[in-house]
N, C-alpha and C positions, 0 to 999 in steps of 0.2 A: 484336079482334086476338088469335090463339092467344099459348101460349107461345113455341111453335115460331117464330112470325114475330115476337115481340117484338125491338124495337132492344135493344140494351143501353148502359148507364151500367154503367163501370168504374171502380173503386180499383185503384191499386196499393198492397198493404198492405207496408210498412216493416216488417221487422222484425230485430233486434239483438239475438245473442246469445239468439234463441229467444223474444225478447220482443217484440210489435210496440209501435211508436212511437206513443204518445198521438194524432198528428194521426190516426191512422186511424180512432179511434172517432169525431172532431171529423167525417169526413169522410162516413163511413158515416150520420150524420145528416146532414148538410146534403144527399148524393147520395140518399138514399129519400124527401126531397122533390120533388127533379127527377126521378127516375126515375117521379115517381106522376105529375106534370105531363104526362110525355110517355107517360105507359103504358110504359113501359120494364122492362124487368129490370133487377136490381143486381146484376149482378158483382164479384166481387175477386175479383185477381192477388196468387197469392205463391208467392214466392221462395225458398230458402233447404236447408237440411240437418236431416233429422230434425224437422220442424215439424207434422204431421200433427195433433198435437194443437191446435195455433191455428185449426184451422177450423172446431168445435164452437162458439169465442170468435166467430169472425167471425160467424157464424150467429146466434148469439143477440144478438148489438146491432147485427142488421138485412142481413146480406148473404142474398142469396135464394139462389147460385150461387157457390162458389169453385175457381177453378183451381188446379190447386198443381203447381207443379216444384219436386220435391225432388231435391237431389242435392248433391254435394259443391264441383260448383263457382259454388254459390248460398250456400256457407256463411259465406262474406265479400264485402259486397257488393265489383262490379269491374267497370268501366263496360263491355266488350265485351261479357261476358257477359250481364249482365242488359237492356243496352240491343239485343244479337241475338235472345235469347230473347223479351223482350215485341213488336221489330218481329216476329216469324215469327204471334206469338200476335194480334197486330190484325190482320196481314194476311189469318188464318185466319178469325176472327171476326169484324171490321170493326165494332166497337161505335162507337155516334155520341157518345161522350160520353167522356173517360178524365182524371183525376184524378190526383196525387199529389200529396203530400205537400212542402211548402217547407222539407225540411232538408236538410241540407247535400249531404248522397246523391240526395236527389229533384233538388237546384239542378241535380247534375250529370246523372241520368237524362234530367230533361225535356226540354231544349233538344238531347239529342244523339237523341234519340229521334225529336221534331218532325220534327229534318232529314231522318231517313232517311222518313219517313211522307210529306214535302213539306206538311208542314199547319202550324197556326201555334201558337203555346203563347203564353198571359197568365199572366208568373209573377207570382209575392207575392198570389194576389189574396186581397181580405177579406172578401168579397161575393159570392153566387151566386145567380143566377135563370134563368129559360128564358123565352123568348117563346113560346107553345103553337104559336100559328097558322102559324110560320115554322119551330118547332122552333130558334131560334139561341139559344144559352150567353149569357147575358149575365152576361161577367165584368168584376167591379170591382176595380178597386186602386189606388194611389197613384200618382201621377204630379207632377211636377214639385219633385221634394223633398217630397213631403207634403202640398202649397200647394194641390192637389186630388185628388178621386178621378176616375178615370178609367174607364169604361162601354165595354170590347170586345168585341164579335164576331167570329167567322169566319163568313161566310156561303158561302163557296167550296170549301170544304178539310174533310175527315175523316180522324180522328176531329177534335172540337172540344178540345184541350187546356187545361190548367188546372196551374199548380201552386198549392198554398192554404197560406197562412201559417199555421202551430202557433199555436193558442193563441187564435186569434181567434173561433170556433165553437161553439157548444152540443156538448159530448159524448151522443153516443148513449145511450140511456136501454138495460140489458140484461134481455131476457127469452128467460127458458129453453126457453118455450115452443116460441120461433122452429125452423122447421126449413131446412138451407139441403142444395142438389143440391150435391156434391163432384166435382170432375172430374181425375183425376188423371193429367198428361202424361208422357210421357217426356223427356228433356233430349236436344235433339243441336245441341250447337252445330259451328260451322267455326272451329277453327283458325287464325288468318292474325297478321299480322303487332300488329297493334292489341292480341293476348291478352297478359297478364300472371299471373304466378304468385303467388300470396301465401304467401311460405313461414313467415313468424313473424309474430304480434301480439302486440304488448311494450305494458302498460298502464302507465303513468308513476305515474299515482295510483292509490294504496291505497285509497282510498275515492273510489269514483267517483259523481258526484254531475251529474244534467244540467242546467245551468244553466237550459234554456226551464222548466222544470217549477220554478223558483223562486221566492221571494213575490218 
């Protein structure tokens, strides 16, 4: 299979304040093992204002290909926005596989995204594998208060969605060596009732501190 025809596995890479979120390195390793399973390319998606310099980061702890929409109204995340732009960007590309991040942004990304895709999303999961021969996600995660893990597919519907719990994952190991394709979109979102403005961000605490990242 060329490159040209390769599927792809995607991340959407989190990031905050110019910084991306731990899950994404947790994620970029677990997704370069499914992506080798299926012959797949590794994608990531990102977001954000001024960020150009994070995708030299994404490259080197394993993304082969990063999209980047820079502009200003990626510079806080906002659900219309970011959930418009990534639907026009699957729709264009149509990867079999798409990933984010179980924080609190991604909680609300994933599920409004699925809708508009018509495909299914297993959030929180802890566990990730592919069946080769089928090509199906088999995603794990909690179910019934914790009392089991639970084993989902979508065999019907693309892309195959996922969000992945922080914390639970091997971190990406980084090497400089790595080289990743850069692709850089223009932003054009619509307007419509659903937008919102973010006119101030007022930090409460002085010392900001992210509780996941905690002993």
């Amino acid at each position: 299979m060329t490159t040209e025809n390769k599927k792809n596995v995607w991340i959407f890479a989190e990031q905050r304040e110019g910084k991306l979120q731990p899950v994404v390195f947790e994620l970029l390793s677990e997704s370069r093992l499914i992506a080798k399973k299926l012959d797949a390319q590794l994608s990531v998606v990102l977001f954000g204002k001024n960020i150009k310099t994070l995708v030299s980061d994404l490259a080197d702890y394993g993304a082969e290909k990063v999209i980047l929409c820079d502009g200003a109204e990626f510079e806080n995340y906002q659900t219309e926005p970011y959930t418009q732009q990534l639907h026009s960007l699957v729709n264009e590309y149509k990867p079999e596989v798409l990933f984010i991040g179980a924080t609190h942004n991604g909680r609300d990304l994933g599920p409004r995204l699925a809708s508009r895709l018509n495909t299914g999303l297993t959030a929180d999961c802890t566990k990730l594998d592919v069946d080769v021969e089928t090509r199906e996600l088999l995603m794990t995660r909690p179910a019934f208060g914790g009392n089991l893990m639970a084993t989902i597919i979508c065999p019907e519907h693309r892309p195959q969605m996922a969000t992945v719990r922080p914390g639970v994952m091997v971190r990406a190991l980084r090497d400089e060596n790595r080289q990743g394709e850069i692709i850089q979109l223009d932003v054009k979102l619509e307007k419509n009732r659903r937008c919102v403005t973010v006119e101030e961000v007022i930090m409460k605490a002085s010392k900001k501190v992210d509780i996941q990242q905690a002993r």
